[in-house]
C-alpha positions as a Markdown table, in Angstrom:
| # | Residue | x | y | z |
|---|---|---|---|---|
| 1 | Unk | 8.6 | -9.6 | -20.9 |
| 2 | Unk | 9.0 | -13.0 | -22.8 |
| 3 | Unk | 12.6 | -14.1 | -23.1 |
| 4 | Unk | 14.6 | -17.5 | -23.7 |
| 5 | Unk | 16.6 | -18.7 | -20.6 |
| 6 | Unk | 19.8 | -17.4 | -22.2 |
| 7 | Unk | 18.9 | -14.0 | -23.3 |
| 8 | Unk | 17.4 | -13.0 | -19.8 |
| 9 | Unk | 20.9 | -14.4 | -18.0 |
| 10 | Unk | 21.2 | -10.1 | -16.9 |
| 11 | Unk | 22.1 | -9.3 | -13.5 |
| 12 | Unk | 19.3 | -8.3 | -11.4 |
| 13 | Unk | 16.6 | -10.2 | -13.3 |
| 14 | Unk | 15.7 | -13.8 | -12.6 |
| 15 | Unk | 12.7 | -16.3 | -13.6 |
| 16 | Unk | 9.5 | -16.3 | -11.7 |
| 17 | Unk | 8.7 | -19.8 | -10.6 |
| 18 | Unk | 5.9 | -21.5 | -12.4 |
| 19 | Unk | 6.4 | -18.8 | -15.2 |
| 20 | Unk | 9.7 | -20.4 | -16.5 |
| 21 | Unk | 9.7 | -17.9 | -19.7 |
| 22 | Unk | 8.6 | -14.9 | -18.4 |
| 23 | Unk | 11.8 | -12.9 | -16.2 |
| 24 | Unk | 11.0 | -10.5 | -13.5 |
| 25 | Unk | 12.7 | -7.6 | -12.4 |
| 26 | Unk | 13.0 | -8.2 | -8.3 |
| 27 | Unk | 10.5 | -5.4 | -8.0 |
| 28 | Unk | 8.2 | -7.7 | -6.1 |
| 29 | Unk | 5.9 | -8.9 | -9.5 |
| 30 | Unk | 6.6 | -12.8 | -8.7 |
| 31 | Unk | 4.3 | -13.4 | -5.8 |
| 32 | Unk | 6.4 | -16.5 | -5.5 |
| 33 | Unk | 9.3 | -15.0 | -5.1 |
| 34 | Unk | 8.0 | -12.8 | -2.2 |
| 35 | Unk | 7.0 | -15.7 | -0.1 |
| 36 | Unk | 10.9 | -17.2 | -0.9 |
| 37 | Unk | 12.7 | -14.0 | 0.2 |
| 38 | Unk | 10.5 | -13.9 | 3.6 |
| 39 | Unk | 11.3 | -17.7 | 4.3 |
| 40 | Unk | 14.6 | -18.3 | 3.3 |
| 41 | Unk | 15.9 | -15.0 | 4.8 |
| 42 | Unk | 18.4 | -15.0 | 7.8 |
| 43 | Unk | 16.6 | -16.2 | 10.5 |
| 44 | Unk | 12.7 | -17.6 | 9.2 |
| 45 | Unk | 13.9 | -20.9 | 8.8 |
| 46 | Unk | 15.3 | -21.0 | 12.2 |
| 47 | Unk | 12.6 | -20.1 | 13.6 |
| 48 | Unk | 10.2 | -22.2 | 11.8 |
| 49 | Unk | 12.7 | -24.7 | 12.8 |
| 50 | Unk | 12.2 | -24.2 | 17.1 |
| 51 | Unk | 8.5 | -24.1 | 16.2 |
| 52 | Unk | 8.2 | -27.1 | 14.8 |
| 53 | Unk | 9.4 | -28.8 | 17.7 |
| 54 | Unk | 6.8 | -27.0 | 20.1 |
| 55 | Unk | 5.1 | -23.9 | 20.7 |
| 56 | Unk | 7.7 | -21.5 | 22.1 |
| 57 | Unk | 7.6 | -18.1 | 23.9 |
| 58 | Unk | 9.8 | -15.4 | 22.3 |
| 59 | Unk | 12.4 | -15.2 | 25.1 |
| 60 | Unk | 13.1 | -19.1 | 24.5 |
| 61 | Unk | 13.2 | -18.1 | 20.7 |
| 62 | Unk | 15.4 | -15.7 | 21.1 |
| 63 | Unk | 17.8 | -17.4 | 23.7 |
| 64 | Unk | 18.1 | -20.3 | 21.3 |
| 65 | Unk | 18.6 | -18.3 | 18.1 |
| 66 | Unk | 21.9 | -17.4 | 18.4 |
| 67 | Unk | 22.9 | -14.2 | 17.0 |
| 68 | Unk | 19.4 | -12.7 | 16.7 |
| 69 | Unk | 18.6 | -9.4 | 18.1 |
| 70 | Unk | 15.2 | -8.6 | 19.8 |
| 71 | Unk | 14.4 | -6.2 | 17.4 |
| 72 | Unk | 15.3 | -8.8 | 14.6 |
| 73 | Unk | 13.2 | -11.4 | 16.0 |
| 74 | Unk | 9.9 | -9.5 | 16.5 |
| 75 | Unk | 10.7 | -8.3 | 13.0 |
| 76 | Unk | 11.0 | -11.8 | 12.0 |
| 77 | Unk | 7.6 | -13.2 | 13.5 |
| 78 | Unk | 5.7 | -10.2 | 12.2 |
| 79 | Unk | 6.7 | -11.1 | 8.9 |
| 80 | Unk | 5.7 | -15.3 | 9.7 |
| 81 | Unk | 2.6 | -14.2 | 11.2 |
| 82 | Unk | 1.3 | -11.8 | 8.4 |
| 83 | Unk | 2.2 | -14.7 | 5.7 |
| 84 | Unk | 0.3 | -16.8 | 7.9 |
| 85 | Unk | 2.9 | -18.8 | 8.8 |
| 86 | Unk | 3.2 | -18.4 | 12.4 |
| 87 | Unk | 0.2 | -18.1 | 15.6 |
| 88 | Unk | 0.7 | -15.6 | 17.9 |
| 89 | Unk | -1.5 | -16.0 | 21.2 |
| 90 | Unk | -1.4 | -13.9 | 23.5 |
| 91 | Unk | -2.7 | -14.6 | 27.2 |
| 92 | Unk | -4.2 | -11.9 | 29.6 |
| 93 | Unk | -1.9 | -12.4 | 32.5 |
| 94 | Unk | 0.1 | -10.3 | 34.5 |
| 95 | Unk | 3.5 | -10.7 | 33.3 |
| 96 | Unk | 1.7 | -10.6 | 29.5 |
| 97 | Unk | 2.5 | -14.0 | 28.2 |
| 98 | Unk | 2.6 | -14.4 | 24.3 |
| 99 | Unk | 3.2 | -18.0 | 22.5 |
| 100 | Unk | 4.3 | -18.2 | 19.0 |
| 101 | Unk | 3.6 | -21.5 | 17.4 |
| 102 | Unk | 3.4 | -23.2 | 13.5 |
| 103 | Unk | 0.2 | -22.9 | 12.2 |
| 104 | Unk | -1.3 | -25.7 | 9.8 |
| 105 | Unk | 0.3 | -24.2 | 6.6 |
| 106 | Unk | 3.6 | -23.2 | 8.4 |
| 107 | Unk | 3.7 | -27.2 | 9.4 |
| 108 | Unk | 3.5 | -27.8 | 5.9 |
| 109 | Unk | 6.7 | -25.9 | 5.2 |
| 110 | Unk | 8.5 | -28.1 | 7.9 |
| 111 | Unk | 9.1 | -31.0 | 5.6 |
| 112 | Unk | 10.7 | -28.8 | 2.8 |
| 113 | Unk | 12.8 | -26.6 | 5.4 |
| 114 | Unk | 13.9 | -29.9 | 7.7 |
| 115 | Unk | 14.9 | -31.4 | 4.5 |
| 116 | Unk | 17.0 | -27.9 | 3.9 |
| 117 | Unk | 18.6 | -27.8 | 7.2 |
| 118 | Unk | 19.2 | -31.4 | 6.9 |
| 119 | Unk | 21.3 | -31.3 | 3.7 |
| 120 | Unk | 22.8 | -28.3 | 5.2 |
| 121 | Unk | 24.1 | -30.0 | 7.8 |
| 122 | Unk | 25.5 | -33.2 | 6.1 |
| 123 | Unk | 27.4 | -31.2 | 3.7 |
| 124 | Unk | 29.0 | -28.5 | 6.1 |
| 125 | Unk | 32.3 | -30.4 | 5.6 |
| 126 | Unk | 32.4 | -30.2 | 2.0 |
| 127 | Unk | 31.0 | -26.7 | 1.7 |
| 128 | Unk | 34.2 | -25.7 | 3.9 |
| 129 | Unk | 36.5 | -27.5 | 1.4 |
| 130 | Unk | 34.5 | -25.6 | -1.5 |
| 131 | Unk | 35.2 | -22.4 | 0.5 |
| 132 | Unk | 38.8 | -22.9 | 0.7 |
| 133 | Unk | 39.5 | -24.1 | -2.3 |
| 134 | Unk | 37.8 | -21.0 | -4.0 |
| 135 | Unk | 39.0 | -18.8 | -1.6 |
| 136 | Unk | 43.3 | -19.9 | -2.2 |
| 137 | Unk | 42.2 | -19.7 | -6.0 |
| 138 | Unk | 40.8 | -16.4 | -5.6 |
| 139 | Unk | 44.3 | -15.6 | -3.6 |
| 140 | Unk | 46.2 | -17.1 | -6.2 |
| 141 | Unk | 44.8 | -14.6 | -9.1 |
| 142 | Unk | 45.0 | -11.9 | -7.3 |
| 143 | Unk | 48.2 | -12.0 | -6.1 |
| 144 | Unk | 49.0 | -12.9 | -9.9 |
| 145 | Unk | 47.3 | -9.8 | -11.0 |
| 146 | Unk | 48.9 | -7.5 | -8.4 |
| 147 | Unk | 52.2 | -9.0 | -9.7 |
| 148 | Unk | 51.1 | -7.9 | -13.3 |
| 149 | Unk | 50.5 | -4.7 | -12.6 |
| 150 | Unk | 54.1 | -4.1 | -10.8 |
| 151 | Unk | 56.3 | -5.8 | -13.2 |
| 152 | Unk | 57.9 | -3.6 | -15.2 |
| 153 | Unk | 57.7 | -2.8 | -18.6 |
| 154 | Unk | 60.1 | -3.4 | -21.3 |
Protein backbone atom coordinates (compact mmCIF):
# COMPACT_ATOMS: atom_id res chain seq x y z
CA UNK A 1 0.00 0.00 0.00
CA UNK A 2 1.69 3.26 -1.34
CA UNK A 3 0.97 6.27 0.89
CA UNK A 4 2.53 9.83 1.59
CA UNK A 5 4.17 10.15 5.12
CA UNK A 6 1.18 12.04 6.29
CA UNK A 7 -1.74 10.07 5.13
CA UNK A 8 -0.25 6.73 6.65
CA UNK A 9 0.37 8.79 10.33
CA UNK A 10 -2.69 5.72 11.57
CA UNK A 11 -2.04 3.96 14.74
CA UNK A 12 -0.69 0.61 14.33
CA UNK A 13 0.91 1.15 11.00
CA UNK A 14 4.49 2.45 10.51
CA UNK A 15 7.17 2.72 7.59
CA UNK A 16 9.27 -0.19 6.67
CA UNK A 17 12.85 0.88 6.67
CA UNK A 18 14.51 1.19 3.21
CA UNK A 19 10.80 1.30 1.83
CA UNK A 20 10.20 4.89 3.12
CA UNK A 21 6.71 5.07 0.99
CA UNK A 22 5.42 1.90 1.42
CA UNK A 23 3.59 1.49 5.35
CA UNK A 24 3.29 -1.92 6.89
CA UNK A 25 0.82 -3.26 9.06
CA UNK A 26 3.14 -4.77 12.14
CA UNK A 27 2.09 -8.16 10.85
CA UNK A 28 5.67 -9.11 10.41
CA UNK A 29 5.96 -7.99 6.27
CA UNK A 30 9.15 -5.64 7.07
CA UNK A 31 11.89 -8.16 7.47
CA UNK A 32 13.62 -5.16 8.92
CA UNK A 33 11.47 -4.50 11.31
CA UNK A 34 11.62 -8.14 12.70
CA UNK A 35 15.28 -8.06 13.26
CA UNK A 36 14.55 -4.41 15.25
CA UNK A 37 11.85 -5.84 17.57
CA UNK A 38 14.24 -8.98 18.49
CA UNK A 39 17.26 -6.55 19.26
CA UNK A 40 15.93 -3.76 20.74
CA UNK A 41 13.52 -5.74 22.94
CA UNK A 42 13.92 -5.76 26.85
CA UNK A 43 16.88 -7.54 27.42
CA UNK A 44 18.91 -8.34 23.72
CA UNK A 45 20.88 -5.39 24.00
CA UNK A 46 21.94 -6.31 27.36
CA UNK A 47 22.99 -9.17 26.61
CA UNK A 48 24.78 -8.39 23.48
CA UNK A 49 26.16 -5.89 25.72
CA UNK A 50 28.04 -8.72 28.50
CA UNK A 51 28.96 -10.59 25.28
CA UNK A 52 30.78 -8.21 23.85
CA UNK A 53 33.09 -7.93 26.56
CA UNK A 54 33.81 -11.88 26.62
CA UNK A 55 32.24 -15.06 26.06
CA UNK A 56 30.06 -15.66 29.10
CA UNK A 57 28.23 -18.71 30.58
CA UNK A 58 24.48 -18.21 31.13
CA UNK A 59 24.60 -18.27 35.02
CA UNK A 60 27.16 -15.21 34.76
CA UNK A 61 24.52 -13.72 32.23
CA UNK A 62 21.97 -14.10 34.16
CA UNK A 63 23.58 -12.93 37.59
CA UNK A 64 24.60 -9.72 35.86
CA UNK A 65 21.35 -9.06 34.12
CA UNK A 66 19.43 -7.78 36.69
CA UNK A 67 15.86 -8.35 36.64
CA UNK A 68 15.97 -11.28 34.07
CA UNK A 69 14.34 -14.46 34.81
CA UNK A 70 15.82 -17.85 33.64
CA UNK A 71 13.06 -18.58 31.55
CA UNK A 72 13.48 -14.96 29.99
CA UNK A 73 17.04 -15.40 29.36
CA UNK A 74 17.02 -18.74 27.55
CA UNK A 75 14.10 -17.17 25.70
CA UNK A 76 16.29 -14.33 24.96
CA UNK A 77 19.47 -16.36 23.50
CA UNK A 78 17.29 -18.62 21.50
CA UNK A 79 16.00 -15.80 19.79
CA UNK A 80 20.10 -14.19 19.28
CA UNK A 81 21.20 -17.51 18.35
CA UNK A 82 18.46 -18.37 15.61
CA UNK A 83 19.15 -14.63 14.10
CA UNK A 84 22.53 -15.60 14.22
CA UNK A 85 23.55 -13.24 16.51
CA UNK A 86 24.84 -15.21 19.32
CA UNK A 87 27.25 -18.85 19.56
CA UNK A 88 26.16 -21.29 21.65
CA UNK A 89 28.91 -24.05 22.44
CA UNK A 90 28.26 -26.49 24.27
CA UNK A 91 31.12 -28.75 26.04
CA UNK A 92 30.70 -32.52 26.83
CA UNK A 93 31.57 -32.38 30.45
CA UNK A 94 30.03 -33.47 33.49
CA UNK A 95 28.40 -30.60 35.01
CA UNK A 96 27.26 -29.78 31.00
CA UNK A 97 29.06 -26.52 30.43
CA UNK A 98 27.49 -24.20 27.70
CA UNK A 99 29.19 -20.73 26.50
CA UNK A 100 27.29 -18.13 24.81
CA UNK A 101 29.43 -15.73 22.87
CA UNK A 102 29.00 -12.73 19.85
CA UNK A 103 29.44 -14.21 16.73
CA UNK A 104 31.10 -12.15 13.72
CA UNK A 105 27.76 -10.40 12.65
CA UNK A 106 26.56 -9.93 16.33
CA UNK A 107 30.13 -8.04 16.83
CA UNK A 108 29.03 -5.92 14.21
CA UNK A 109 25.96 -4.80 16.03
CA UNK A 110 28.28 -3.80 19.06
CA UNK A 111 29.25 -0.46 17.64
CA UNK A 112 25.52 0.62 16.92
CA UNK A 113 24.16 -0.84 20.36
CA UNK A 114 27.37 0.65 22.52
CA UNK A 115 26.71 3.80 20.85
CA UNK A 116 22.84 3.28 22.13
CA UNK A 117 23.69 2.44 25.63
CA UNK A 118 26.19 5.16 25.60
CA UNK A 119 23.71 8.03 24.72
CA UNK A 120 21.43 6.28 27.10
CA UNK A 121 23.54 6.79 29.72
CA UNK A 122 24.72 10.44 29.27
CA UNK A 123 21.21 11.57 29.03
CA UNK A 124 19.56 9.67 32.02
CA UNK A 125 19.56 13.10 33.82
CA UNK A 126 17.71 14.83 31.37
CA UNK A 127 15.31 12.00 30.40
CA UNK A 128 14.29 12.22 34.28
CA UNK A 129 13.63 15.99 33.99
CA UNK A 130 11.61 15.13 30.69
CA UNK A 131 9.76 12.51 32.81
CA UNK A 132 8.76 14.89 35.49
CA UNK A 133 8.10 17.59 33.71
CA UNK A 134 5.45 15.63 31.53
CA UNK A 135 4.40 13.72 34.21
CA UNK A 136 3.29 17.25 36.75
CA UNK A 137 1.78 18.44 33.28
CA UNK A 138 -0.06 15.42 32.85
CA UNK A 139 -1.22 15.96 36.74
CA UNK A 140 -1.94 19.40 36.15
CA UNK A 141 -4.72 18.53 33.25
CA UNK A 142 -6.08 16.05 34.93
CA UNK A 143 -6.71 17.42 37.93
CA UNK A 144 -8.15 20.43 35.76
CA UNK A 145 -10.39 18.05 34.04
CA UNK A 146 -11.61 16.29 37.19
CA UNK A 147 -12.34 19.87 38.48
CA UNK A 148 -14.53 20.45 35.18
CA UNK A 149 -16.49 17.72 35.55
CA UNK A 150 -17.49 18.56 39.37
CA UNK A 151 -18.17 22.18 39.00
CA UNK A 152 -21.47 22.85 38.95
CA UNK A 153 -23.58 23.98 36.44
CA UNK A 154 -25.37 27.22 36.09
Amino acid sequence: MVRTPAESAQEGTFFCLGHLEITMQHSGNCRAREVLDRVGDKWSLQVIALLGERTKRFTELKREIDGISQRMLTVTLRGLERDGIVTRTVYPVMPPRVDYSLTPMGATLMDAASTLVAWAESHLHEIDAARDDYDARAAEAEAFQEGVRTAPRK
